[in-house]
N, C-alpha and C positions, 0 to 999 in steps of 0.2 A: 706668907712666904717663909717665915722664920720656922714656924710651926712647919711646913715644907721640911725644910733642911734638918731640923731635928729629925723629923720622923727617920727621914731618909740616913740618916747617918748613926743612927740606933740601931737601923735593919742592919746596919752594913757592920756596926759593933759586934753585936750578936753571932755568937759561934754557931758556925752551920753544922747539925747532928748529922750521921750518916742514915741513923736507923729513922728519924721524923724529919717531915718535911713542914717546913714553916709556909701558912698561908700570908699571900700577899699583900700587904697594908691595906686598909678601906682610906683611899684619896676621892672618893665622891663628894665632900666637901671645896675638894682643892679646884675642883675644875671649875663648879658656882662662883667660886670666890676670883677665879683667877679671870674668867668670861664675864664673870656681872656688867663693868661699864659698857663695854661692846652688846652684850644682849642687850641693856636696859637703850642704848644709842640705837639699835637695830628695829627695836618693839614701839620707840618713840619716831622713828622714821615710819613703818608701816603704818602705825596711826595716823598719821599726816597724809601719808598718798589716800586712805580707805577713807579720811576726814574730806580730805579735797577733791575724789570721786563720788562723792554723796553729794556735797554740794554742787560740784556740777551738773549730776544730774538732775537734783532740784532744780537748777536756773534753767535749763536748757527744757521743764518739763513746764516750768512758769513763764517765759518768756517766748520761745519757739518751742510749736511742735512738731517734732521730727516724724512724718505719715509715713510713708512708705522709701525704701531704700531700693533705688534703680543703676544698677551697676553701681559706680563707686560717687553719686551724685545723690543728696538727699533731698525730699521735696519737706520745706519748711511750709505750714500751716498757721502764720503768725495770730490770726482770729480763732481757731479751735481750741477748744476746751479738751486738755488732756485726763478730766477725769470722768469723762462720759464719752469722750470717743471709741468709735468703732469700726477697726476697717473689714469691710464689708467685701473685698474682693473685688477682680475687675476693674482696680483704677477707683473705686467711690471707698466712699468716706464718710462718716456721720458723725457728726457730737447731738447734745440734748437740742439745740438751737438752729444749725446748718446741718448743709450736707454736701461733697463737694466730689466731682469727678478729675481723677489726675490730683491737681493743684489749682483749680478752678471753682470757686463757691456755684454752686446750682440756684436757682429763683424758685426756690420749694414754692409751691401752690399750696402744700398740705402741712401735714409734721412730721419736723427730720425724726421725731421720735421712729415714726410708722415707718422710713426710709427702708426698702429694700431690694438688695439686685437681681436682677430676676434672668440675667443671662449675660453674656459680654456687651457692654455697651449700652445696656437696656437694667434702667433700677424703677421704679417706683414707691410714690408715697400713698397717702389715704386720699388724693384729690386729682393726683397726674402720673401720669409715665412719661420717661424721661430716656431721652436717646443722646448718650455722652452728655453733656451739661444743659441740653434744649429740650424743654418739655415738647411733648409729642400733641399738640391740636385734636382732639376729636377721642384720644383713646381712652379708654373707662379700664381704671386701674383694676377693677374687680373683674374684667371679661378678656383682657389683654393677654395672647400666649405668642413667644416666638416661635411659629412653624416651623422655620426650615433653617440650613444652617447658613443660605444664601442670603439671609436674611428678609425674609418674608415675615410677615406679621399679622395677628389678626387679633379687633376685639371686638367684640358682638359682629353685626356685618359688613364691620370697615374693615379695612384688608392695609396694610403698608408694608413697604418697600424699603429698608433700613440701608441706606447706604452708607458706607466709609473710605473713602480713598484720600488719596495723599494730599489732594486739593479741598478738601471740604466734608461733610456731611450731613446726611438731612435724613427725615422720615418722609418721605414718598408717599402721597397715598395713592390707592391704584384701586382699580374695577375688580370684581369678581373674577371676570375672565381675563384679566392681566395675569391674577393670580394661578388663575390654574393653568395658564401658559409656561409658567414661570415653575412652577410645581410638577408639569410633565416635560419642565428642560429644553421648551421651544424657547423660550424666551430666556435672554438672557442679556441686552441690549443694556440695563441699566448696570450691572455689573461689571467684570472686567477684571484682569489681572491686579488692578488696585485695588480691589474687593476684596476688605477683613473677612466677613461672612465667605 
């Protein structure tokens, strides 16, 4: 600051020529000196908030894991493993170990490794196909396609009926000619305005 006041009162000693114009003190020192405590208090602050958001998200990656964010409500996954998880779309979920629909663990038959979705509501593994968290009875993950968006189903020459409404849901299975009722839009008795498909 002293070095300040001299500089400043040397400029001001100094006869002003008419014919040269004197350039302006170099003060790019005086500003570092006069900021330092504040910068270095500001740069030790930021370090602490960028310290204590790293560690939160470590604990929050080791202790809960946070799946999927549904409006302003998060679904915690406190058994899944956040370095092999994978979401998979459609509500399901997969680590190296489980696999889970929504927030619900699935009863894999197979390996979550093999875990895939194969349509809304409809995932399978290397052993079962699985209708929202219920393995599906009778379907053969290698032959399995959803037909229709009514949710019709078929794998080799089983045929099902995927229902979802507000009260419940189940995989159906149904006759050939259920199916192609239901495919030329006679049938429609098991569906309904509560019908996702």
């Amino acid at each position: 600051m002293i070095f300040a006041l001299a500089l400043s009162a040397l400029v001001q000693a100094a006869p002003a020529s008419a014919t040269q114009t004197q350039a302006p003190p170099d003060l790019t020192g005086m500003w570092i000196n006069q900021y330092t405590p504040d910068l270095a208090r500001a740069l030790v602050n930021a370090g602490y908030v960028v310290a204590m958001l790293g560690y939160s998200t470590i604990y929050r990656a080791t202790v809960g894991f946070s799946l999927w964010q549904l409006g302003m409500e998060s679904i915690v996954l406190d058994a899944a493993d956040p370095t092999t998880f994978r979401d998979l779309g459609e509500l399901y979920g997969a680590d190296a170990k489980r696999a889970y629909y929504h927030s619900t663990p699935i009863a894999l038959r197979g390996s979550a490794r093999r875990f895939e979705v194969l349509g809304a509501n409809v995932a399978r593994d290397d052993v079962a196909v699985y209708f929202q968290h219920e393995a599906i009875d009778g379907a053969d993950p290698a032959t399995f396609a959803i037909i229709s968006p009514g949710g019709l189903a078929r794998s080799g020459a089983k045929w099902f009926r995927l229902i979802d409404t507000d009260h419940g849901s189940c995989a159906l299975p149904i006759t050939k000619a259920e199916a192609e009722r239901v495919l030329a839009g006679e049938d429609d008795e098991l569906g309904g305005e509560d019908d996702d498909y």
